[in-house]
C-alpha positions, 0 to 999 in steps of 0.5 A: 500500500505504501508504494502505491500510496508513495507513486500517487503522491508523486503523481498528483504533487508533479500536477499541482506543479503543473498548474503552477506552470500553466500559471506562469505561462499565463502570466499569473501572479506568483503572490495570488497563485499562492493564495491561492494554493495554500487556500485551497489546500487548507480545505482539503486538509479540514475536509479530510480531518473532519471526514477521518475524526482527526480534526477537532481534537488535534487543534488543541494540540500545541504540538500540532501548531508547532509541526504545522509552524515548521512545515508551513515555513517549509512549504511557504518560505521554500517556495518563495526563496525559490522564486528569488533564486530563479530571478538570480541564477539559471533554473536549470541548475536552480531546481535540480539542486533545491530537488536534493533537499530528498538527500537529507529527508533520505538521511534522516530516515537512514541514519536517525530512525535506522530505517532499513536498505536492501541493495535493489532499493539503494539502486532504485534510490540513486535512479530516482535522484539520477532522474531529478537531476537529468530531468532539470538539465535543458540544453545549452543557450543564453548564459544567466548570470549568477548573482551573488545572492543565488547560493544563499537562496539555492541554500536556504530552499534546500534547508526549507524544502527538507523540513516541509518533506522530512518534518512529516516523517518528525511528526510521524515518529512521535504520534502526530496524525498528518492530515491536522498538521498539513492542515495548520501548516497550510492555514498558516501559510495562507494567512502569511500571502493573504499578509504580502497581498494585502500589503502588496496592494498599495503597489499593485493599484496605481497601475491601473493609473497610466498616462495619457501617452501610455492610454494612446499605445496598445502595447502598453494596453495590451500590458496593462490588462496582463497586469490588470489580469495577473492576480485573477489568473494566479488565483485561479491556477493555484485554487486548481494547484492547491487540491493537487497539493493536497491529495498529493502530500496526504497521500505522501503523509501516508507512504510515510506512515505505511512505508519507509522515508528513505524510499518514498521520499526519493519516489515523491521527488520524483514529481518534477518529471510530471512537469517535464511529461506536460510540457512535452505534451502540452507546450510541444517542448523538447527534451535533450537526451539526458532528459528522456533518459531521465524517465528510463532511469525513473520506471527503472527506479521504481522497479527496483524498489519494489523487487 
């Protein structure tokens, strides 16, 4: 049950990345789509946690705050350090690198909870964090400039990413049920971008006051109403991004508590190649080599893990 649960997860956490990009390719606002997300996700959390009786008693669990602190900074904080440091260094080396967060989730379960290898499952191990890399990897064009701040921003994101992944397996371990402690670490993170978007505000509206010069110009018609339009559209992919994220993360929080972190953590990274499978199918990209390499090395991997 596990590693159907641990495949699942990957599967609908690769979509609500998806949808993320769709956002971005539709000039969605990253601040709303977030709102968005975490809005949506916090639903599915409480509708579940009422479903399964685990809810209401846990809120009064200072504990269950605690965890959801920690994972929502994770999730949240995560996210938008990863936004900066794609704005500072190539997303090509940027993703693959914040995707190793799954090496320090692998060693916590290894090393601290002494969760065990087989030799089939530390190669399938290796495939999968072979196919996150090569999956990132695009081919050669326009160099970015690395801006200093980059390696501080990469860092970080590995840091946050490894809490919001490993932190379940924390919670886990000293009794804390999943479904409450995403539920808070989503409601918290939904109150801190309701925060920027609020703040955010005062800067957002004067756009809509533009000169009679730029009135006269449809290009800049043309990127007023993008403007005008990119919170709408941000908040919609990510209400859509969020149920995904949702579905995806219980049934990660399950794999957890069913199976073994240092197997499905590698397994649940391995959802940035549903990104890659979309965007081949949908927005006609091309793959180098080492890229459809990568969803060999991932079905091999998988198979592995479960000989």
């Amino acid at each position: 049950m596990w590693f159907a649960a641990a495949v699942s997860s990957a599967l609908l956490f690769g979509l609500a990345g998806w949808w993320m990009k769709v956002s971005q390719m539709q000039g969605g606002s990253s601040v709303f789509l977030f709102l968005g997300l975490y809005f949506s996700g916090a639903a599915g959390f409480a509708a579940n946690g009422v479903i399964e009786g685990t809810l209401g008693a846990a809120m009064l669990d200072p504990r269950v705050w605690a965890a959801g602190v920690l994972i929502g900074a994770g999730s949240a904080i995560g996210n938008a350090l990863f936004m900066k440091a794609i704005a500072c260094g190539p997303a090509s080396l940027t993703s693959p690198l914040t995707n190793m967060n799954i090496i320090l989730v692998i060693g916590l379960g290894t090393f601290v909870y002494d969760e065990p290898l087989t030799a089939f499952e530390l190669s399938g191990v290796l495939l999968l964090l072979a196919a996150v890399v090569l999956i990132s990897i695009k081919r050669g064009g326009q160099r970015t400039r690395i801006q200093p701040k980059w390696n501080l921003y990469v860092g970080l994101s590995i840091l946050l990413f490894a809490v919001r992944n490993g932190g379940l397996k924390v919670t886990d371990a000293i009794g804390l049920n999943g479904t409450p402690v995403l539920f808070a670490a989503y409601l918290l993170s939904f109150i801190g971008f309701a925060w920027i978007a609020v703040r955010n505000r005062s800067l957002v509206q004067p756009l809509g006051k533009i000169s009679q010069a730029a009135a006269a110009s449809a290009t800049d018609d043309g990127m007023m109403t993008r403007l005008r339009r990119a919170p709408s559209v941000g908040l919609k992919w990510g209400l859509v991004a969020g149920l995904f994220s949702y579905a995806g993360l219980q049934l990660y929080a399950v794999a957890l508590q069913t199976g073994q972190a240092n197997i499905a953590g590698p397994i649940f990274a391995a959802n940035s190649l549903v990104v890659a499978a979309g965007s081949i199918a949908l927005y006609r990209e091309r793959l180098t080599a080492l890229q459809w390499s990568a969803f060999v090395l991932m079905f091999a991997g998988l198979i592995l893990i479960r000989m």
